[in-house]
N, C-alpha and C positions, 0 to 999 in steps of 0.2 A: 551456404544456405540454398544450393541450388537443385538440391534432389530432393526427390516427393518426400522423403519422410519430417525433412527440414519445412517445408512448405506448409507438411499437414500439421505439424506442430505449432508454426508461427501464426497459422488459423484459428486453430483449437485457443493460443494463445490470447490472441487480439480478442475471440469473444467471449473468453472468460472475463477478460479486462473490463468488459460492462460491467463489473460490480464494481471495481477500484475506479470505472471512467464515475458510476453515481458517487463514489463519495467525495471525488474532487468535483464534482458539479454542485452536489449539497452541500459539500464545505465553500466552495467559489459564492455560490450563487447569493450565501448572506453579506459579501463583501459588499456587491452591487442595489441589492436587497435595503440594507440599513441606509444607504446612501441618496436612495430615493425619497425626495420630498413629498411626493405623495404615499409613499407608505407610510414616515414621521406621520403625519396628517392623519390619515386613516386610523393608526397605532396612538392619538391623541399625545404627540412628540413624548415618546418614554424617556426617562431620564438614564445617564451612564449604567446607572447597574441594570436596567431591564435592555438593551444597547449588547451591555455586556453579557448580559442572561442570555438571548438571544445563541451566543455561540456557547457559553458553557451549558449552556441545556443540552445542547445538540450533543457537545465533547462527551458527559455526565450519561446520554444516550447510547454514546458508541462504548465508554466502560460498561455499561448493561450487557451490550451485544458483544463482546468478547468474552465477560464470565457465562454467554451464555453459551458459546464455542468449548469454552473448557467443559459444562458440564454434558453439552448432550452433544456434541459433534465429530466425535468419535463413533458413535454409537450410531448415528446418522447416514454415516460416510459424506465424504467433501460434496458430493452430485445433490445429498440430500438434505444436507444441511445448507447450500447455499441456493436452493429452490426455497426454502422456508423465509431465509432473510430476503429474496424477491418478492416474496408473498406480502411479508412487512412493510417493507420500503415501497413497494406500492402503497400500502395502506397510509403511509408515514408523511408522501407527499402530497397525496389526496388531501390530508388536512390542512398542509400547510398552505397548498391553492386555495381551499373554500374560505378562510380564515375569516372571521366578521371581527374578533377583537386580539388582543396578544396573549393572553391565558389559550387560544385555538392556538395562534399559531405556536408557541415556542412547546404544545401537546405535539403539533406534528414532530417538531424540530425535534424533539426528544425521541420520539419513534423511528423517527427516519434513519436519527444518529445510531439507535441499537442496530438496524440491519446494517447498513454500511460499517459498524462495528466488527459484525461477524465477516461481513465479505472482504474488508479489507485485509485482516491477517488469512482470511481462509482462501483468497485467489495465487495468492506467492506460495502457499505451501502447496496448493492442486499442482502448479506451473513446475515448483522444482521438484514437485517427482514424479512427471511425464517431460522433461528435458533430459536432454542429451550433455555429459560431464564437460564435453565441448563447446557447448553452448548456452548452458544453463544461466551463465551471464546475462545473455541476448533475454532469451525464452522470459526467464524469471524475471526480468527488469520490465516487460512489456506490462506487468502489473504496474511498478511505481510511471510508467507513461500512459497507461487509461488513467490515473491519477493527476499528473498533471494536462491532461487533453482536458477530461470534466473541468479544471481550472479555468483552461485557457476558452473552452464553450461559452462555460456557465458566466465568464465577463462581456465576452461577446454581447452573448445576448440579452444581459443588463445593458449593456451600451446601447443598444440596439433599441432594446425598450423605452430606452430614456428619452426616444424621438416620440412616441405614443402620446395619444392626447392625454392631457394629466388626467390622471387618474388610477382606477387598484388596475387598470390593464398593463401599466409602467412595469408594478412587478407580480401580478397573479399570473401572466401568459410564459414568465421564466420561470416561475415555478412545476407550473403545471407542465412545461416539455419535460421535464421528470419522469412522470408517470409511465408512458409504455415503453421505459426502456426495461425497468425488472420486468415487466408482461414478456418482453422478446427476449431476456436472458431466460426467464421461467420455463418457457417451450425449446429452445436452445437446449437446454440440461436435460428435460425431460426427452430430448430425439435424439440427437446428431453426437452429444458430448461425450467422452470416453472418461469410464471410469480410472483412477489410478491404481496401477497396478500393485505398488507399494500400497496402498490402503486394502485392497481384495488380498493379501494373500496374510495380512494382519488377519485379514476376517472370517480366514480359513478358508477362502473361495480359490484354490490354485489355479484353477482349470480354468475359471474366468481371467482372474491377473496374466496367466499366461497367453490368453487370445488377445486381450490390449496389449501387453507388450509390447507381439509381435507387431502388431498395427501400429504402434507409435513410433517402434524403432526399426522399420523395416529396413532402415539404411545401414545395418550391421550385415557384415557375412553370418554365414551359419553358424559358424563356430566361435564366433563373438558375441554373437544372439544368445547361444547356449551356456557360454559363460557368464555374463554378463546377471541374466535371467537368475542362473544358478546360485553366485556371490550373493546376490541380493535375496533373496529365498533364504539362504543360508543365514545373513547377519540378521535379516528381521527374525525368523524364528529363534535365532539365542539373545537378539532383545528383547524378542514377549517372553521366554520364559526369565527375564529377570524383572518382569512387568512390576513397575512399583504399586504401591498399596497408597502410600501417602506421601504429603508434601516434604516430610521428612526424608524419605527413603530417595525422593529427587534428586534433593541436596547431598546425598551422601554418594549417589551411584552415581549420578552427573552435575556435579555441584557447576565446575566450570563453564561448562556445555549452555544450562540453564540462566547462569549470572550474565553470560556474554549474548545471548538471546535478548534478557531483558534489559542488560542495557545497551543494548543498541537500538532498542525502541525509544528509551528514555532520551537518547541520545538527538534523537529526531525532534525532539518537542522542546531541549531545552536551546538550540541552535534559533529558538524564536523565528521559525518561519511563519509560525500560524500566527502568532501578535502581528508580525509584517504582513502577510496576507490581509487576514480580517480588519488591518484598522490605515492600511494604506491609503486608504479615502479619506481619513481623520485627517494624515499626516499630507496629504496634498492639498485638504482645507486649509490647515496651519500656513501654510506655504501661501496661500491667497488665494489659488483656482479656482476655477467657477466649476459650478459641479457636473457640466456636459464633457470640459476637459479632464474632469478627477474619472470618470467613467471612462472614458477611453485610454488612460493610461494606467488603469486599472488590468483592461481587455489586452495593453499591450505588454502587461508585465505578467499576465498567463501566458501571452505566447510565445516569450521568450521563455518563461520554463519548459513548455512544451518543447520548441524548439531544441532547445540544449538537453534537454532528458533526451531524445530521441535520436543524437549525434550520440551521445554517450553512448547509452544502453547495444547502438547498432558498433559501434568501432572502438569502444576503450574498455569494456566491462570484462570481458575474457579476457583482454590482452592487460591489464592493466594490475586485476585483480582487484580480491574486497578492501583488503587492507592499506593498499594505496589509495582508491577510490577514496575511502574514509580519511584516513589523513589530510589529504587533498584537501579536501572535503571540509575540515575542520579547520586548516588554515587560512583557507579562502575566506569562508564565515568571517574567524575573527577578524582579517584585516579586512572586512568590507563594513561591517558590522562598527571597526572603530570609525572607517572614513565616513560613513552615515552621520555616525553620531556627530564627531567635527566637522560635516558639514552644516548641518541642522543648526545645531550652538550658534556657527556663524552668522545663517544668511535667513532663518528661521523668519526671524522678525525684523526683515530689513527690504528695501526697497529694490535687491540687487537681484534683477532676474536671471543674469547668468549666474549668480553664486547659488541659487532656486536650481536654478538647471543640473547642477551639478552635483546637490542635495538630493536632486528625485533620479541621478545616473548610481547612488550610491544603492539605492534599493533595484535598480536591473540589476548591477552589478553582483548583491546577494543572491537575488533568483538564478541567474546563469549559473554562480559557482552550487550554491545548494543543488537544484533540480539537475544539472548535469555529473553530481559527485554523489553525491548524499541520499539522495531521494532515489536514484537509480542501483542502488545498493542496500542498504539498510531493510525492508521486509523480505528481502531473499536473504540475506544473510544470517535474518535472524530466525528464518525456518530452517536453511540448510544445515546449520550448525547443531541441530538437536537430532536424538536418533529417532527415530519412528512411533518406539513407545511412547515416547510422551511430547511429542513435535505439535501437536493439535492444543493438547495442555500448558503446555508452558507460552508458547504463542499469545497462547489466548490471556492469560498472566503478562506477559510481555505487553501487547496489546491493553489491559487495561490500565496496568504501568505507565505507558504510552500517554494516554486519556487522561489520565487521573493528573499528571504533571501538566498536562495542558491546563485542564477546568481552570487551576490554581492560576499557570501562566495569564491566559487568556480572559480570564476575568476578572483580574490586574489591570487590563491590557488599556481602557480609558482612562483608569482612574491615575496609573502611573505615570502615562503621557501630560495627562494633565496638571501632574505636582512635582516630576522630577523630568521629565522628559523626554530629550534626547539619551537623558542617561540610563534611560530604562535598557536600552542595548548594551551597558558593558555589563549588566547582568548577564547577558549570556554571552558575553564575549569569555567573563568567568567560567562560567562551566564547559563552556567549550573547551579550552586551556585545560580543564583536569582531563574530559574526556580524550582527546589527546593523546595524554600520555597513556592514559590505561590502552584504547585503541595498540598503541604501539608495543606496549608491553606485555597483554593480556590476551590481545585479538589473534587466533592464526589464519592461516592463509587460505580459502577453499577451493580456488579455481582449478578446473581440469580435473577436480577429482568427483567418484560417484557419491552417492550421498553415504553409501555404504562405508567406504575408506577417508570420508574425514575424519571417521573417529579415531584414526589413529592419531591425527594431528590435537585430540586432547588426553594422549598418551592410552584410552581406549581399547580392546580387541577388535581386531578385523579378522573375520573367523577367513581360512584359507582351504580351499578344495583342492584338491588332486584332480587329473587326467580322468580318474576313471568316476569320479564324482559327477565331472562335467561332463562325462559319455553318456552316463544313465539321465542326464536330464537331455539331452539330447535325442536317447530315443524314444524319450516319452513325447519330448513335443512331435520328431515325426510320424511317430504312430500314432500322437491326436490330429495333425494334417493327415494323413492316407486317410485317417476317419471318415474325416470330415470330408473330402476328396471322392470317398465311396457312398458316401450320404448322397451329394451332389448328382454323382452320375445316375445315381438308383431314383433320383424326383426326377432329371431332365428324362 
């Protein structure tokens, strides 16, 4: 990580992650939000399903912003498409601060969730194709960690609010830090960001894709540069001319490709982190705690995901690979997920503070394994894995796949705690157990390779160049430097 093109990457990286940091802020921040007695108050105490409504408006929002990636985001390019959902999500929080009744706010929560929709699959697919096959682990993962940071922020400063004289300042002033972070990603994209060069030469723009390149990978020698550039030029032009037409032609040119994209989105939502998330306040009421302490161990169970995503994503993602990561990953779940539940059962309704203790260590316990396996893995994996032609499309399907299984999860998420309970978790201790095996049997391996050559890993073409292939793009690009070279000297 220690030469400039490493550096300029894990910059360009960390400020894309303002989109993935907003959506785990406006996903966090209803954890802290519904917890507060003066918003009940304000919101004239809504009952479980408006509680519930609350996060499946929002979820129900972000499926909007992902069919809305599939239809125009292509067409956009990634720089311009995700300047549009800044635009939104400003507009999206703006409501949810001014809010006078709950018809206002869960209008925002519903807007806010379509842009964070689009930005959450559209910043891991920007990431892994301006990363380097060596690191794309690292690079692409710093998506799912502005994901969990907004988490571990946006409790924070619920926590923090909770000290505020009662009142709508407890939770309008958490809301409202929202607001100019799309403002400062919107000017960010529109100056300083580098376009992806796998998206400009889709767009017929060579000459541009080849000037970011260079910028991005300038840590190649020459004739790495040259090949590199070239391979990838080569397999994107023989995937647009097999450019599909329709959903069917998908499934038949990339059935695998596409299946293992969307479920490993699916795979995120049925692991029940978001139930755990959003109603971990419910479940440390149950327990007895007063609501200043449900708040700070709210704040302290983001930053242990934060914490653990960001040991991961920096030393086990490339070394480890996707397909461990995930297993891992789904192992941990189930057995933390059952010691949850049997702890609950036991100490739930009983007098026993250390058995309490050990009940609220079951839930770090899933955040550590989750955010440092699963979360650190899963939206790179499930953009790497698609080829270029339809990587934005099918994402974006993956993505509202993603949503669409939460709404359902998620707005369960009172009513089941309160009639079956703790057992509400071996429902996804279930599906975890299938996922699993399919992971093991279904998933292949991506790391170390470019995005161009994993397709051979779903038996695929990898179009192959000769020497003298890789000469002629060679001297085109130095005869666009001497250009530009002779440009330079002829202004100074």
């Amino acid at each position: 990580m220690a030469n400039s093109t490493s550096m300029y990457t894990v910059g360009i990286a960390l400020f894309a992650s303002i989109g993935t940091f907003l959506f785990g802020f406006d996903t966090g921040i209803a954890t802290t939000t519904i917890a507060h007695p003066s918003w009940k108050a304000y919101m004239h105490n809504p009952n479980n399903g408006l509680t519930g409504a609350v996060v499946s408006v929002y979820i129900a929002g972000e499926a909007v912003g992902a069919i809305t990636q599939i239809l125009i985001a292509d067409r956009l390019g990634r720089i311009r498409f995700m300047q549009l959902m800044c635009v939104v999500v400003t507009v999206g929080c703006s409501i949810q601060t001014g809010s006078v009744n709950i018809g206002m706010f869960l209008a925002g929560r519903g807007i806010s969730g379509c842009a964070v929709g689009g930005l959450i699959a559209t910043v891991p697919i920007y990431l892994s194709e301006i990363s380097a096959p060596s690191n794309r682990g690292f690079i692409g993962g710093i998506s799912g960690l502005g994901l969990s940071c907004g988490t571990m922020v946006s409790n924070w400063v619920g926590f923090a609010c909770g000290y505020a004289p009662y009142g709508t300042v407890q939770w309008r002033l958490p809301l409202g830090i929202q607001v100019p972070w799309g403002i400062i990603m919107f000017i960010g994209l529109a100056t300083f960001m580098p376009n992806s060069p796998r998206q400009l030469i889709r767009s017929g723009k060579v000459d541009e894709a080849r000037r970011e390149f260079i910028k991005i990978r300038s840590d190649l020698h020459s004739h790495e540069l040259h090949e590199e550039f070239a391979l990838m030029r080569a397999q994107i032009n023989y995937e647009t001319e097999r450019e599909v037409k329709s959903v069917r032609e998908v499934f038949t040119l990339y059935q695998r490709r596409a299946w293992v994209s969307i479920g490993v989105q699916v795979l995120t939502s049925i692991t029940g982190v978001n139930v755990i998330q959003y109603y971990q306040t419910n479940l440390y009421q149950s327990l007895g705690i007063d609501s200043h302490t449900i708040l700070a161990l709210a704040a302290v169970w983001g930053t242990a995901a934060f914490v653990s995503n960001a040991i991961s994503i920096r030393f086990l993602a490339d070394r480890w690979g996707r397909r461990k990561m995930l297993m891992i990953g789904l192992i941990s779940v189930i057995l933390t997920e059952i010691y949850s539940a049997v702890m609950q059962r036991e100490f739930q309704h009983t007098n026993n503070r250390v058995g309490k203790g050990f009940a609220i260590l079951g839930i770090y316990i899933f955040t550590v394994c989750y955010y440092g396996t699963i979360n650190s893995t899963t939206w790179l994996y499930g953009a790497e894995v698609l080829p270029m032609s339809i990587r934005s499309k099918i994402v974006g399907v993956a993505g509202a796949a993603h949503f669409a299984v939460n709404v359902g999860i998620t707005e369960a998420g009172p009513s089941a705690f309160a009639t079956i309970g703790e057992n509400y978790y071996y429902v996804f201790v279930g599906c975890c157990a299938v996922f699993l095996v399919l992971v093991y049997f279904y998933f292949p391996e991506t790391k170390k390779k470019t995005l161009e050559e994993i397709a051979a890993a779903f038996g695929d073409r990898v179009v192959e160049l000769d020497e003298q292939q890789i000469a002629a793009e060679e001297v085109v690009i130095e005869g666009k430097a001497a250009q530009e070279h002779s440009h330079i000297e002829r202004v100074a």
